[in-house]
N, C-alpha and C positions, 0 to 999 in steps of 0.2 A: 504494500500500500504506500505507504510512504519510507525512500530509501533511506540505506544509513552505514556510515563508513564501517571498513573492514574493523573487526574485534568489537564489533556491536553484538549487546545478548539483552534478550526481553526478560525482566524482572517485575511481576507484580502488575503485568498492561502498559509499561513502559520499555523505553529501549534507552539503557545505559550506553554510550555514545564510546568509541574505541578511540576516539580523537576529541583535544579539547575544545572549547565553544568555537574558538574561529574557525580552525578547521571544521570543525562538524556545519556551521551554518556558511562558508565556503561549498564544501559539497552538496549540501543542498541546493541551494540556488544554483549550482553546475546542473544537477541531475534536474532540479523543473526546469532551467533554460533550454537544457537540451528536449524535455518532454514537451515545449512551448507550451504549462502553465504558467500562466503569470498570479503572480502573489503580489502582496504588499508587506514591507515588511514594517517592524514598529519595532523600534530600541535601536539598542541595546537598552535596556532597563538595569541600574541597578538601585535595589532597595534591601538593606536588613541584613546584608552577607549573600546575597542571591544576584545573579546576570542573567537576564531573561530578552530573548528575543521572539515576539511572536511571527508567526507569519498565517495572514489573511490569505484565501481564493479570491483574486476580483473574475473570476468567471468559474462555469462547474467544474467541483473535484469533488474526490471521494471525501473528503473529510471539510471540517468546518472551518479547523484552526491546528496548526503544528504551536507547540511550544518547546523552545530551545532552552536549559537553563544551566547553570552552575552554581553549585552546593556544594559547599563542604568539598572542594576541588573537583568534586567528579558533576561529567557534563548526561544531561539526561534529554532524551527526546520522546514528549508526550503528545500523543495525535487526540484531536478533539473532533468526537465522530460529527458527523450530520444528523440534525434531531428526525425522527423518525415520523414528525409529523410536519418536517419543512416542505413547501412546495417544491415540486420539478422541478426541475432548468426546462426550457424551454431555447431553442437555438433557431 
């Protein structure tokens, strides 16, 4: 669904990220540039010991929202589904 660099492993419905926040959100914006979605992105955010970068669909994708973060050194990637009661896309 949504990719993620090598030494990535899913813990708990998240994906603990094999590279730190820049490389990790570097490879993504690689891999949807090449997929031609386009996103928005927002941040870098830091608040409270945490580095958050979101990223928005401005057109259909599987998911609603990616969120990129860093805690406590380790970088985590959590996908925020699409609500089950959102409308189509319509193209």
């Amino acid at each position: 669904m949504v990719p993620s660099p090598r030494g990535s492993r899913e813990i708990d419905g998240r994906v603990r990220s094999g590279a730190d926040l820049r490389r990790t959100t570097a490879f993504l914006e690689r891999a949807w540039r090449d997929r031609r979605l386009a996103v928005r992105k927002v941040g870098p955010i830091h608040r409270a010991g945490v580095e958050l970068v979101r990223y928005l669909p401005t057109g259909p994708a599987p998911w609603a929202a990616v969120h990129v973060y860093r805690v406590a050194g380790v970088t985590w990637i959590a996908v925020v589904p699409v609500p089950l009661d959102a409308p189509a896309a319509t193209e």
